[in-house]
SETORMI-517342 format. One record per residue: residue in one letter; z, y, x of N, C-alpha, C in turn. Coordinates in steps of 0.001 Angstrom, whole numbers, plus 500000, padded with zeros to 6 digits. Layout:
<tigus>
AZYXZYXZYX
...
</tigus>
This chain:
<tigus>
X223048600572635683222872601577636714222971600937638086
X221873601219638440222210600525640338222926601718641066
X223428601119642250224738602352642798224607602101644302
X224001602670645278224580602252646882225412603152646926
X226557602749647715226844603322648896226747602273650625
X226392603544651061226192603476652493227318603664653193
X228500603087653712229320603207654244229362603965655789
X230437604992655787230199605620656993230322604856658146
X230558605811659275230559605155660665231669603860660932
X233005604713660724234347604144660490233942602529659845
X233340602328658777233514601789657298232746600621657546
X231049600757658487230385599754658112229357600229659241
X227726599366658534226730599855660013225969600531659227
X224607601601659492223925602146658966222847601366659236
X222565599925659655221291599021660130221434598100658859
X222790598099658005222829597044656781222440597201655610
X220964598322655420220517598538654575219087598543654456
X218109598349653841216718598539653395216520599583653233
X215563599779651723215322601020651269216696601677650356
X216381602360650200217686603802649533216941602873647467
X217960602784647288217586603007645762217900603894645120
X216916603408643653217291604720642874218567604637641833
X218841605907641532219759605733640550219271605628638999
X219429605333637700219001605562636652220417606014636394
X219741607173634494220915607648634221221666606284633502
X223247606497633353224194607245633861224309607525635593
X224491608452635595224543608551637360225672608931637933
X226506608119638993227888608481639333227738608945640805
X228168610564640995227981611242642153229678611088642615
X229702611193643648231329610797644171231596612283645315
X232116613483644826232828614736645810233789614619646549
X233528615052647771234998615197648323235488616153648761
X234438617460648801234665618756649506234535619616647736
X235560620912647530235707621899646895234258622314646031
X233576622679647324232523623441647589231364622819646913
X231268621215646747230242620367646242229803620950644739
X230579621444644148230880621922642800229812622834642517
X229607623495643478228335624929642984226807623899643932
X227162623422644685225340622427645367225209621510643866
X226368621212643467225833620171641999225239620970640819
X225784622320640613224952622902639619223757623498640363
X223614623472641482222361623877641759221419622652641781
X221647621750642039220719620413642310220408620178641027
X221438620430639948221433619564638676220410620568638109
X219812622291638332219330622586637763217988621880637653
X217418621464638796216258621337639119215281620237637912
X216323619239637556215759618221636658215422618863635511
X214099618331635182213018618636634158212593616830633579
X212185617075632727211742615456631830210540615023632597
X211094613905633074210234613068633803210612612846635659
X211554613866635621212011613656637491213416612716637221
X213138612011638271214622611104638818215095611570639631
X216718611245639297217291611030641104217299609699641797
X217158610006642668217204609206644083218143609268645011
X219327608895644877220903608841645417221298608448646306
X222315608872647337223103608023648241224179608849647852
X225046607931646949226053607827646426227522608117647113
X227747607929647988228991608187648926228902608000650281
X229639609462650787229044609799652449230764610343652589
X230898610460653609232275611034654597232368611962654438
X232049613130654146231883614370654169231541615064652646
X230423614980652276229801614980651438229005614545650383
X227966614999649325226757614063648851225902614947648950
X224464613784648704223035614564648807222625613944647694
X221739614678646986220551614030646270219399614051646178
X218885613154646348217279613007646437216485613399645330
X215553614363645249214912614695644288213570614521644234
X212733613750643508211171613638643347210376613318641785
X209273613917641802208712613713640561208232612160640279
X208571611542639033207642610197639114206401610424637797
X206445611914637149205074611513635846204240612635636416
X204359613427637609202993614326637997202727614383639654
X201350614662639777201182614670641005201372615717641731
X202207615379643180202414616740643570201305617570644244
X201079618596644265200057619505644827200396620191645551
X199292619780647166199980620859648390199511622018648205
X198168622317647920197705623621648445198303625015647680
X198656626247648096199531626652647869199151627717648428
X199547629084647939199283630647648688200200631603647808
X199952632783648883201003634055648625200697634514647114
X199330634143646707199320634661644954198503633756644296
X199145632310644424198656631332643393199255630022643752
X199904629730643377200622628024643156200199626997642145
X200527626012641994200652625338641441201360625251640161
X201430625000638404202654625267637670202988624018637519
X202049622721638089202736621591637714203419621378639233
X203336621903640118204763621671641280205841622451640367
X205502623645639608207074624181639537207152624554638019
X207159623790637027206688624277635566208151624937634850
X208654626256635557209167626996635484208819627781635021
X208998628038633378207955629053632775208830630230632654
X210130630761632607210813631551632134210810632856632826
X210534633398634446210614634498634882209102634728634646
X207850634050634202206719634611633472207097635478632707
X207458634623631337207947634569630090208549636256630237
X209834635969631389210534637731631233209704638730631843
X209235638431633161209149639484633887207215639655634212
X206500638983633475205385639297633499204531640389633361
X205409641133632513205038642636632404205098643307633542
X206061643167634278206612643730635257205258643748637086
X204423642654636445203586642310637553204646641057638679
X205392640615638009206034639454639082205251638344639367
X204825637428637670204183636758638077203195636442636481
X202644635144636248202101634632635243201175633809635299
X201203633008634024200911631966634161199374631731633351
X198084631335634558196981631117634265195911630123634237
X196068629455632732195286627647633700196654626604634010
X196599625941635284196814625329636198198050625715636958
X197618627193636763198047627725638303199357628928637654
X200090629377638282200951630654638232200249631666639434
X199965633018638766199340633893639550200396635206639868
X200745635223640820201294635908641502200992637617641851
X200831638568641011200340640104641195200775641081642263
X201991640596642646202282641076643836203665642130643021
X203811642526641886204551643122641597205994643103641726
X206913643974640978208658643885641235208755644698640007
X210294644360639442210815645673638726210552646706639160
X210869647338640446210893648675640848209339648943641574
X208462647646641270207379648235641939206662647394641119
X206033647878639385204994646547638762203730647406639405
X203609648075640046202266648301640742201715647683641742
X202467646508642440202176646285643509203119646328644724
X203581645328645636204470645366646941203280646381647673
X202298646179647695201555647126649192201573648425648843
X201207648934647285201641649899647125202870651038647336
X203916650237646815205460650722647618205511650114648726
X205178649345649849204961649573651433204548651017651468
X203716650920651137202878652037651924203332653266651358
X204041653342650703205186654506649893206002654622651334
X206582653748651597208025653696652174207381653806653658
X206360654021653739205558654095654996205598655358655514
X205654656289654997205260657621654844206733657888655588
X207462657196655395209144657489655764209693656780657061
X209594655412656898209561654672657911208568653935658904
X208897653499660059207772652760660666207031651412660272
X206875651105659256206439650132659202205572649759659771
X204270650055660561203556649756661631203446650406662915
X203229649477663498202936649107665199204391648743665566
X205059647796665253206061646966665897207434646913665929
X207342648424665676209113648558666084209762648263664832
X209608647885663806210520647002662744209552645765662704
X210454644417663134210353643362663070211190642151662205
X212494642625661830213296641796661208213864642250659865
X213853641744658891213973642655657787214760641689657167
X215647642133656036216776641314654945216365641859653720
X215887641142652414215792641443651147216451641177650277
X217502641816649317218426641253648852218029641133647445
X218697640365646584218180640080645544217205640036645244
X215943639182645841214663639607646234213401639038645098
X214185638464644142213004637717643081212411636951643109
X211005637187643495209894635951644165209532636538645505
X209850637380645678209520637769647263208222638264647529
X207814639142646833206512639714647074206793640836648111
X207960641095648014208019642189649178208065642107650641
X208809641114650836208816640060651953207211639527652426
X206588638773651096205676638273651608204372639412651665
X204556640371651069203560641363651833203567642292653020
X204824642140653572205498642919655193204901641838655779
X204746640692655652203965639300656638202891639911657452
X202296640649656617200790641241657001201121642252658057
X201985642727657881202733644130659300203580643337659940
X203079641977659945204145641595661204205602641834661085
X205809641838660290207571642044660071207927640792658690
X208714639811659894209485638845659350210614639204658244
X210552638965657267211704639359656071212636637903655399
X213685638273655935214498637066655089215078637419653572
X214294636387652461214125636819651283215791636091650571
X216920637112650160217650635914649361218246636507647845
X218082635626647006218963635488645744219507634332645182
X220594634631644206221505633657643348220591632818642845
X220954631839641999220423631439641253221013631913639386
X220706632463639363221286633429638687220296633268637158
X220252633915636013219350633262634509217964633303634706
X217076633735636190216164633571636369215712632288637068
X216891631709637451217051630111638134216311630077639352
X214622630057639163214023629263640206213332630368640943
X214034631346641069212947632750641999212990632346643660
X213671632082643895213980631485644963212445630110645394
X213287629711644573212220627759644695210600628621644664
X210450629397643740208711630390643989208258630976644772
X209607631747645876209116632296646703208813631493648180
X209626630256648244209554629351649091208067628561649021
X208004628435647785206373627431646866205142628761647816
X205276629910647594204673631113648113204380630729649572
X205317630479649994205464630535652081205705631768652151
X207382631839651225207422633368652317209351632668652413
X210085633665653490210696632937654037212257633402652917
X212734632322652818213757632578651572214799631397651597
X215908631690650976216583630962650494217904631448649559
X218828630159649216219693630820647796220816630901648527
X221409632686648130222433632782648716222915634232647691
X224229634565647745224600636206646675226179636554647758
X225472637755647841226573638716648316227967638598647301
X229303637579647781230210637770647173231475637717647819
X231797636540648468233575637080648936233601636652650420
X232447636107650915232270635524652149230917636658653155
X230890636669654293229626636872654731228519636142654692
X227729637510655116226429636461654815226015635484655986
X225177634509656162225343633073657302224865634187658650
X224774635531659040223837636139660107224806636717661092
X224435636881662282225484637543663124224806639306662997
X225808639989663652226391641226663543224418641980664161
X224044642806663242223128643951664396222116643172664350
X221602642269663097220268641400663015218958642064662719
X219139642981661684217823643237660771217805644387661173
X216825645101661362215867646124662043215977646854660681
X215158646512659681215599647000657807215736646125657007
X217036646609656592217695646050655221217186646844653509
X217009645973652891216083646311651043216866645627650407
X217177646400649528217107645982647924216756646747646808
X215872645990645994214882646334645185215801646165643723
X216342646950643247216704646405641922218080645568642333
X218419645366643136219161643553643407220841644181642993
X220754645311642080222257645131641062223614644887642105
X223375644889643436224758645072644326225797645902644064
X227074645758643487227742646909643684228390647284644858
X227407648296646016227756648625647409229014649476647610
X229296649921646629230607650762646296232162650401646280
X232062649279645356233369647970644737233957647971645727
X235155647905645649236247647429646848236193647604647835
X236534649054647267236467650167649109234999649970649484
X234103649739649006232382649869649833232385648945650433
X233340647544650447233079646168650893231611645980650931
X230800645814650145229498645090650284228644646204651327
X229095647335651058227922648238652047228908647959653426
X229657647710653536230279647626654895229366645955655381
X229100645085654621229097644227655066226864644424655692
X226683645137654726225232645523655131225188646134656166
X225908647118656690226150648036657806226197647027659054
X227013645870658719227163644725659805226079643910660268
X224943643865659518224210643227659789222744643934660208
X222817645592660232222022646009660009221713646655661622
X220646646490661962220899647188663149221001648841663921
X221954648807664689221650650547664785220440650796664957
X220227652366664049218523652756664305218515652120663205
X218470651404662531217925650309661515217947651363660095
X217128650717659382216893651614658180217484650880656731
X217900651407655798218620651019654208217740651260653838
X217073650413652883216227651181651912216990650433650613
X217007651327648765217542651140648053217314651489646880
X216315650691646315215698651285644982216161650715643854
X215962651949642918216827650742641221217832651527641598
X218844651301640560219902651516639684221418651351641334
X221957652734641778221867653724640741221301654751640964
X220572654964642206219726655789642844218771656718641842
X219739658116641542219244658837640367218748658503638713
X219738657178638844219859656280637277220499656631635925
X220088657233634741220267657558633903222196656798634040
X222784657206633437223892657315633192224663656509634472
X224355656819635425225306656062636799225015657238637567
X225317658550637435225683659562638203226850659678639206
X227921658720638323229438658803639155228807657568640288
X228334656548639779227807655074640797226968656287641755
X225985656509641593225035657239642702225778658294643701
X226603659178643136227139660197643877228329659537644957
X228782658187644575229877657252645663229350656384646631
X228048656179646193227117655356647652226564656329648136
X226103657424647825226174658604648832227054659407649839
X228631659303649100229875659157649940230142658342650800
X229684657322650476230041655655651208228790655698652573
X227594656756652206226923656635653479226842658006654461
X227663658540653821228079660016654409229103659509655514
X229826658685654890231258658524655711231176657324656935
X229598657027656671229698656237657718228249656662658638
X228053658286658425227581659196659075226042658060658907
X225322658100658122223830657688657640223466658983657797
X222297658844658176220981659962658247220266659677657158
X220261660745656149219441660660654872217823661195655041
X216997660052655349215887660377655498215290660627654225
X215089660007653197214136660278652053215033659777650070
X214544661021649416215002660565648400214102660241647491
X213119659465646991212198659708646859211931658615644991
X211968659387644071212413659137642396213686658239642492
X213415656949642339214711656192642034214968655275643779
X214574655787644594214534654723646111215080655761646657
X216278655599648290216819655786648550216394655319650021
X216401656529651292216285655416652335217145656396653592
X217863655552654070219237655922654776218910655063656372
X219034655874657374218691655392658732220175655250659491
X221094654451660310222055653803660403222295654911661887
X223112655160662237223714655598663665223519654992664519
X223413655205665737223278654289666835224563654260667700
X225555655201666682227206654418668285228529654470666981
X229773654632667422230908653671666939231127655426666670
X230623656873666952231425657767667318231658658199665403
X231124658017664426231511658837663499232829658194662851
X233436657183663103234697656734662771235997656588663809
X236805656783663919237573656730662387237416658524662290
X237035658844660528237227659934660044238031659917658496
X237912660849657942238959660869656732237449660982655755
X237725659848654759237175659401654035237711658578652583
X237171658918651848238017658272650129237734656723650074
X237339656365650801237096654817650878237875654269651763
X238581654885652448239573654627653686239351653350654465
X237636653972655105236979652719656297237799652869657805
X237172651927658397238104652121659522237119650928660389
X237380651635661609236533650341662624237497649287662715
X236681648578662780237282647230663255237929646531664427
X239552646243664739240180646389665694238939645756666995
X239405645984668281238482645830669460238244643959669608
X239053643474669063239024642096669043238506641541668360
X237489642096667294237281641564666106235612641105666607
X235499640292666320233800639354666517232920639893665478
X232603640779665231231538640663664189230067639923664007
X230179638761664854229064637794665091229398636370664182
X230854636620663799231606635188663346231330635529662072
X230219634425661231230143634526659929229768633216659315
X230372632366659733229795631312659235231548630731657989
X231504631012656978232960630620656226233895631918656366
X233388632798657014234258634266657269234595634667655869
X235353635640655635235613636477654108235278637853654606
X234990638526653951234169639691653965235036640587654960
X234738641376655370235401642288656454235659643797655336
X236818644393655694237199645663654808236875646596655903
X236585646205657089236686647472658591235417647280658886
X234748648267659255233511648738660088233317648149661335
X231950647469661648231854646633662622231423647132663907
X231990647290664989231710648246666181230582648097666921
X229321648781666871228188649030666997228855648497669137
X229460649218669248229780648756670977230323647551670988
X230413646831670115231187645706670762230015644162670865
X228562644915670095227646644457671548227649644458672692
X227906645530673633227929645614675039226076645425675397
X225443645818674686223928645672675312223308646389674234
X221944647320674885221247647833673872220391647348673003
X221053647533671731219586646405670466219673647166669744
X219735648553670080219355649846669260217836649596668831
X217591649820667210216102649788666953215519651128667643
X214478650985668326213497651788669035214373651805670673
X215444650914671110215451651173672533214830649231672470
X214914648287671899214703647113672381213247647633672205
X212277646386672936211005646071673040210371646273671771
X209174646863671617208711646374670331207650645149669881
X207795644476668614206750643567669150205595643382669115
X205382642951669502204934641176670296206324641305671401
X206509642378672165206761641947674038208019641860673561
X209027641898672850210562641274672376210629639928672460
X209612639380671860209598637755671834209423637555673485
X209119637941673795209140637043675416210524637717676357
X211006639025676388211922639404676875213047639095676569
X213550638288678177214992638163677864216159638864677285
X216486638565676341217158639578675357219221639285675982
X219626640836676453220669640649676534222107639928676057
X221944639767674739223017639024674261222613637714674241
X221366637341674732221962635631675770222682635523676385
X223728636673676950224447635861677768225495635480676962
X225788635167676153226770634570675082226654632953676126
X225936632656676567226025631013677149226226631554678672
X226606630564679403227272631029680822225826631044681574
X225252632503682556224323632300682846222399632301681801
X223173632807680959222269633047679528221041633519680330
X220378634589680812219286634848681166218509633595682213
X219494633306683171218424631790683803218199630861682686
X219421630557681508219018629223680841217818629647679510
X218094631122679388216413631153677913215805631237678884
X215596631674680238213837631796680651213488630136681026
X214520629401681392214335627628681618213726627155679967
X214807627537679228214037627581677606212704627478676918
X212568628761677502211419629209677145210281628368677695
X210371628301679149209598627018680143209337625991679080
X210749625370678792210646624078678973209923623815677079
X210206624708676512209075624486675124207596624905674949
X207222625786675999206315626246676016205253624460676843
X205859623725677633205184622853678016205557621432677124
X206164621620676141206590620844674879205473620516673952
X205392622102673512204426622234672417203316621994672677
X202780622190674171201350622039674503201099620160674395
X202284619624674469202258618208674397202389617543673043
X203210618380672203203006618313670580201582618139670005
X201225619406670631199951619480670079198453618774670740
X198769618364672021197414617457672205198122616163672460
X198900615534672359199299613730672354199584613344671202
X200512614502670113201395613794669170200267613711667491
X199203614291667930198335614770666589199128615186665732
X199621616435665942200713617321664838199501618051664173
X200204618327663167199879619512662377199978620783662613
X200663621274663411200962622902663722199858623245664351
X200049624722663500198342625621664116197047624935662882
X197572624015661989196454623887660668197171624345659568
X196556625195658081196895625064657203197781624464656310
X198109623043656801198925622532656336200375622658656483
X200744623542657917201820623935657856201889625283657929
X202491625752656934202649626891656748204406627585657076
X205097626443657029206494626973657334207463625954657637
X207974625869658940208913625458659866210738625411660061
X211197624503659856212375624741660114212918623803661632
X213570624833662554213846624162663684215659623904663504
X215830622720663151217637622302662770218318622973663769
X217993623051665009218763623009666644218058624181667450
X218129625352666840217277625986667521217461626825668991
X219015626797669154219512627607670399218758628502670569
X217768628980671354217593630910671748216324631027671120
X215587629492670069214429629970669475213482629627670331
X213606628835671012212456628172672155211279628058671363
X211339627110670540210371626094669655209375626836668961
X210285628244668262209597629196667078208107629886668308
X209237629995669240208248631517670100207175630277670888
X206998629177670885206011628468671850205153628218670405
X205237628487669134203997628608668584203588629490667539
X203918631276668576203797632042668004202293632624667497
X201460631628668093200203632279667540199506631103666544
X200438630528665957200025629349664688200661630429663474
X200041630508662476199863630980661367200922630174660868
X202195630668660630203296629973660319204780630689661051
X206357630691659934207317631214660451207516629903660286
X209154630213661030210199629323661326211380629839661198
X212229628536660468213152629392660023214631628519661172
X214928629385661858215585628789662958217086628974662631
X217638627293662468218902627033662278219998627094663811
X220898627789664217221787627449664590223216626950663732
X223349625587664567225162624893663923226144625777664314
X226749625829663484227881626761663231229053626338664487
X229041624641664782229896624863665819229316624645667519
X228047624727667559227623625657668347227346626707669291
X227311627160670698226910628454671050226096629445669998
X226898630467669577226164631549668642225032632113669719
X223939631710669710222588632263670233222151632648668957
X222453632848668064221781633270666839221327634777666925
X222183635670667384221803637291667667220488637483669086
X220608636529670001219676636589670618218756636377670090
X218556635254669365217523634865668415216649636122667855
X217183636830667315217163638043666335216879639153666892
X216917639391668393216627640368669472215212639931669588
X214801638573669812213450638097670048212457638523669135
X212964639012667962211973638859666818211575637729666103
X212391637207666127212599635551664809213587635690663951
X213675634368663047214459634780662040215475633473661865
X216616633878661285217571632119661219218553632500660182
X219112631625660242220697631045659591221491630265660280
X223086630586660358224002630104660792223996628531659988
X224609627591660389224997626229659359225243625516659662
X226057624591659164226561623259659213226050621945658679
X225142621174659317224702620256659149225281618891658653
X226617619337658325227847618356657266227445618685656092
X227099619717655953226473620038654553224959620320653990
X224881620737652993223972620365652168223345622039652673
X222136622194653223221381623434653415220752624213651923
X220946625179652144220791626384650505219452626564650439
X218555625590649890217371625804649820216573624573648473
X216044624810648013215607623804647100214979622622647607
X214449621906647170213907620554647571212271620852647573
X212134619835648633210509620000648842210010621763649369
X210930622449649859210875623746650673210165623854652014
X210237622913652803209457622942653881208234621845654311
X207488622579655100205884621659655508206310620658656729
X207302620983657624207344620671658907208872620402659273
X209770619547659684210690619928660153210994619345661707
X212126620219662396212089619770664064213532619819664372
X213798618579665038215170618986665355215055618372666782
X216259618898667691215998618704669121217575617851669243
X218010616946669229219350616258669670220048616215668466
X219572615271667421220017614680665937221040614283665824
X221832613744666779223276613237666758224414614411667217
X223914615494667675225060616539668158225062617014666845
X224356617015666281224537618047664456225644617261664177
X225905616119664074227252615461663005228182614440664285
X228342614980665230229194614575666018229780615818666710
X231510615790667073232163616987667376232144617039668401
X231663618552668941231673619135670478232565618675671265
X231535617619672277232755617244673636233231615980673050
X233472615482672066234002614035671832232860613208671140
X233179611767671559232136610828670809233114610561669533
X233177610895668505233335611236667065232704611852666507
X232382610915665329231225611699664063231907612527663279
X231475613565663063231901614447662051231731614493660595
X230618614129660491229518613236659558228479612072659769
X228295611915658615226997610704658795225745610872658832
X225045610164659696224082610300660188222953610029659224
X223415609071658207222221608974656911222198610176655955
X223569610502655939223315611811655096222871613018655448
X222941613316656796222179614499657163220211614147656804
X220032612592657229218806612555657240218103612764655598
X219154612125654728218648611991652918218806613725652702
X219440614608653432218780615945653179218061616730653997
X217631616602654652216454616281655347214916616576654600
X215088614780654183214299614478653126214081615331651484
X214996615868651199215075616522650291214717617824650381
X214753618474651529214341619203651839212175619410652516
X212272618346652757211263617752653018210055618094652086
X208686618450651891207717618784650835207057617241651414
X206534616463649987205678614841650162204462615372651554
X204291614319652172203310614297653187203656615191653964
X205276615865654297205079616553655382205706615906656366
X205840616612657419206217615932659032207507616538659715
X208005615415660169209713615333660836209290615204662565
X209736615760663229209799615358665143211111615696665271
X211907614691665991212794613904666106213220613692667491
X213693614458668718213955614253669930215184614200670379
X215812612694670700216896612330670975216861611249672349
X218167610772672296218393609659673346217642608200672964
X217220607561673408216431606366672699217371605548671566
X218535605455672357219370604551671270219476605628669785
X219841606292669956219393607346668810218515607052667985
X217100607595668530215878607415668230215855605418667372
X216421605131667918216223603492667077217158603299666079
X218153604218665898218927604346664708218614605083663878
X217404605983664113217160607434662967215685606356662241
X215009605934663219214204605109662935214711604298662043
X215827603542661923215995602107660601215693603218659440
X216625604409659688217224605137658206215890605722657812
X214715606511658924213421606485658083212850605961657519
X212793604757658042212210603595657201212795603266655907
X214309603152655787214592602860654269214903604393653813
X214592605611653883213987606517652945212606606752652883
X211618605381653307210363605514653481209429606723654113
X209853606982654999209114607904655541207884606746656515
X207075607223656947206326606021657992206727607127659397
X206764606277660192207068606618661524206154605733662934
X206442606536663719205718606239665333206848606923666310
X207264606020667386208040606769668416206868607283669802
X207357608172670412206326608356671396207421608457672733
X206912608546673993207701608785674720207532610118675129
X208501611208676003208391612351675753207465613071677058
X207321614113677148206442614680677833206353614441679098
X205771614533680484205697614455682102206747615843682256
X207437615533682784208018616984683600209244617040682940
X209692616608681883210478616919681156211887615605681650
X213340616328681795214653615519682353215249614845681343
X215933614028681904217256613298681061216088612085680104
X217005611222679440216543610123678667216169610182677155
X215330610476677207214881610909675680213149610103675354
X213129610134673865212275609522673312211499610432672265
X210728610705671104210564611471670428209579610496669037
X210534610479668080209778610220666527209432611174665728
X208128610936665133207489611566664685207109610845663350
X207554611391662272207284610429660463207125611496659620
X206256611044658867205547611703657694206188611433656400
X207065611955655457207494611671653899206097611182653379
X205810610282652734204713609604651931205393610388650715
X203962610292649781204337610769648341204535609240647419
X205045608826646975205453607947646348205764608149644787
X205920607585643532206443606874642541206929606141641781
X207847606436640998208166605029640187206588604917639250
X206937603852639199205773603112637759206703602039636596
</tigus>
């Protein structure tokens, strides 16, 4: 068995290495965090006969593993109802749920019907059900949460109404619904409502769904619906189909999430066979009341924006302790949200001068991306974006008219611009770039990060928090073959991210950065090659 380790900062240099080797089995992974325990059964699911790993064996913080096929070729081209089955020869949610219209397998290819449990007729069909009830067109719902979401046909057919949907489930005996809906281009990742919040700040999603997704919103005092309530925005709409919503023997379940949305004064717009759709209050006034769930707002001090490692909240999250209106139907609708300075920027000192400087200063970025750097954005080939560093979403909104989302990361230790984010009409996740991001391998076309060394170095001190190779080997893993990394740092930077591309073989070019643009910076730009063993 060959074995690197790459020694951290402390330990050694990150210039005293070549290429990354591989591991053969036996393979010795080395943990040091709790948490590594559930990323290893998720990584470990992925291997099928004939894929290797590709290792960096011991990091400061954490591990990553490199995942790639060496006996098939990978295949880019890719759409909302037809993939590839040799990218994902995942035959088993066919196998179950084919009846159902989820998916199946034809030829070559897995064909995608657009169906759900609660909808084998079709996602546009139940849109346009739930249409009749809610706004789903002309603008004013833009941000949407799908819970337990399958392959994401529901998500990826709101694309078409302009309404961004963040798709998530477990990995749970259907394993790879997740990894399909990502293969799809619709926007997703693996995550399950359990003892923590979810990665989003407080008053995000315009409408919250779940289709079937088996939540018990009831359990422990209405914990999980309290925690939906938190994220949901006032004005914002529940929708809730499946079990127990008029479900053969869950009469007592149905009649207590009806309590649970009584007591937190929901407007029962529609009941309509087994779907459920509940419109949210717009102020703090129906609590505290006397209720069998014994909710209670949440003392005046309480952040309901802090969710990054949080444990679930038992108290109701105070619609005022925004201090600005992001009532659905008083903000902008879109398109004109994305350009309006959205009040809860001021979370940064001076927030409204620094997003409209923001906004400036990417909008004359991208125009330089796109005619010096010969990018890909705005072609087919990229279909979906992740910005590591995204602060107020500069990057997403300067290429809002490229056929393509973005899925915009703010670091957890960080200015939370993440809710501004979410006022704009974009979409993100909270995270920590010490760790391993909840998404399968080969998930994205494009990735962008703006200042690569603040991700794993601690606010205000020159100390690493982590290592700088290991953020990049997941990265890479995250990475889909032949797609593209931009890379904007300090030069000395830039010549250290550069060795480590090179020995995870990516090919690279540095450029220098735009006219107009301050401070000392450089910008690399490298492509993952598709590669094999032989």
């Amino acid at each position: 068995m060959e074995r690197l380790i790459v020694e951290t900062a402390a330990g050694g240099s990150e210039s005293s290495f070549g290429k990354l080797q591989v591991c053969s089995f036996p393979f010795e992974l080395v943990r040091n965090r709790e948490s590594c325990s559930l990323i290893e059964e998720l990584l470990f699911s992925f291997l099928e006969s004939g894929e290797i790993l590709i290792c960096v064996c011991c990091f400061s913080i954490t591990w990553r593993v490199w995942l790639e096929r060496n006996s098939r070729t990978f295949k880019g081209e890719r759409s909302l109802k037809k993939i590839w089955h040799s990218n994902m020869p995942h035959n088993k949610i066919a196998d179950r749920k084919g009846h159902q219209g989820w998916m199946k397998q034809e030829g070559p290819h897995f064909i995608f019907p657009g169906g759900g449990t609660m909808f084998p007729d079709g996602a546009v069909q139940y849109i346009e059900k739930l249409g009749q009830y809610i706004p789903i067109k002309g603008g004013t719902l833009r941000t949407a949460l799908d819970m337990g979401c399958g392959v994401a046909s529901f998500g990826g057919y709101l694309l078409a109404e302009d309404i961004l949907t963040v798709s998530f489930a477990p990995r749970d005996s259907h394993k790879s619904q997740i990894q399909f809906a990502l293969e799809r281009g619709v926007p997703a990742f693996v995550a399950m409502l359990g003892t923590r919040k979810l990665p989003f700040p407080a008053f995000s999603f315009d409408l919250v769904h779940c289709s079937r997704c088996l939540i018990p919103f009831t359990a422990y005092n209405a914990t999980y619906f309290v925690e939906v309530d938190r994220v949901l925005r006032p004005g914002g709409y529940l929708v809730i189909s499946g079990p127990p919503v008029q479900w053969p023997k869950q009469d007592k379940e149905w009649a207590d999430l009806q309590s649970v949305a009584r007591a937190l004064c929901y407007e029962l717009i529609a009941v309509d066979g087994n779907t459920v759709i509940w419109k949210k209050p717009t102020g703090d006034s129906c609590l505290p009341n006397q209720n069998e769930f014994g909710l209670e707002l949440c003392s005046e001090s309480d952040d309901p924006n802090r969710a990054w490692y949080v444990k679930l909240n038992r108290c109701v999250s105070r619609t005022s302790s925004a201090k600005e209106a992001i009532d659905v139907g008083t903000i902008p609708k879109w398109p004109d949200r994305l350009a309006k300075a959205p009040s809860r920027a001021g979370v940064v000192k001076k927030g409204l001068d620094v997003f409209n400087a923001d906004t400036r200063r990417w909008e004359r970025r991208i125009s330089y991306y796109k005619k010096s750097l010969n990018l890909k954005l705005g072609t087919p080939a990229v279909r979906n974006v992740m910005d590591m560093n995204a602060f107020f979403g500069g990057f997403a909104a300067a290429i809002r008219s490229d056929p393509v989302w973005v899925m915009n990361v703010v670091p957890s230790h960080k200015p939370a611009t993440l809710a501004a984010l979410y006022d704009r009409g974009l979409i993100g996740v909270y995270h920590d770039w010490c760790e391993p991001f909840s998404t399968y391998p080969r998930s994205y076309d494009f990735i962008h990060v703006s200042g690569i060394e603040s991700l794993v170095r601690y606010p205000g001190f020159d100390k690493s928090r982590c290592n700088l190779v290991d953020l990049m080997v997941e990265m890479d893993r995250i990475l889909r073959p032949e797609g593209t990394v931009v890379i904007r740092d300090h030069p000395e930077v830039i010549e250290r991210v550069n060795r480590i591309a090179r020995a995870i073989r990516w090919t690279t070019t540095i450029h220098e950065k735009e006219a107009g643009s301050q401070g000392r910076e450089k910008i690399l730009v490298a492509t993952k090659s598709f590669w094999k063993l032989h």
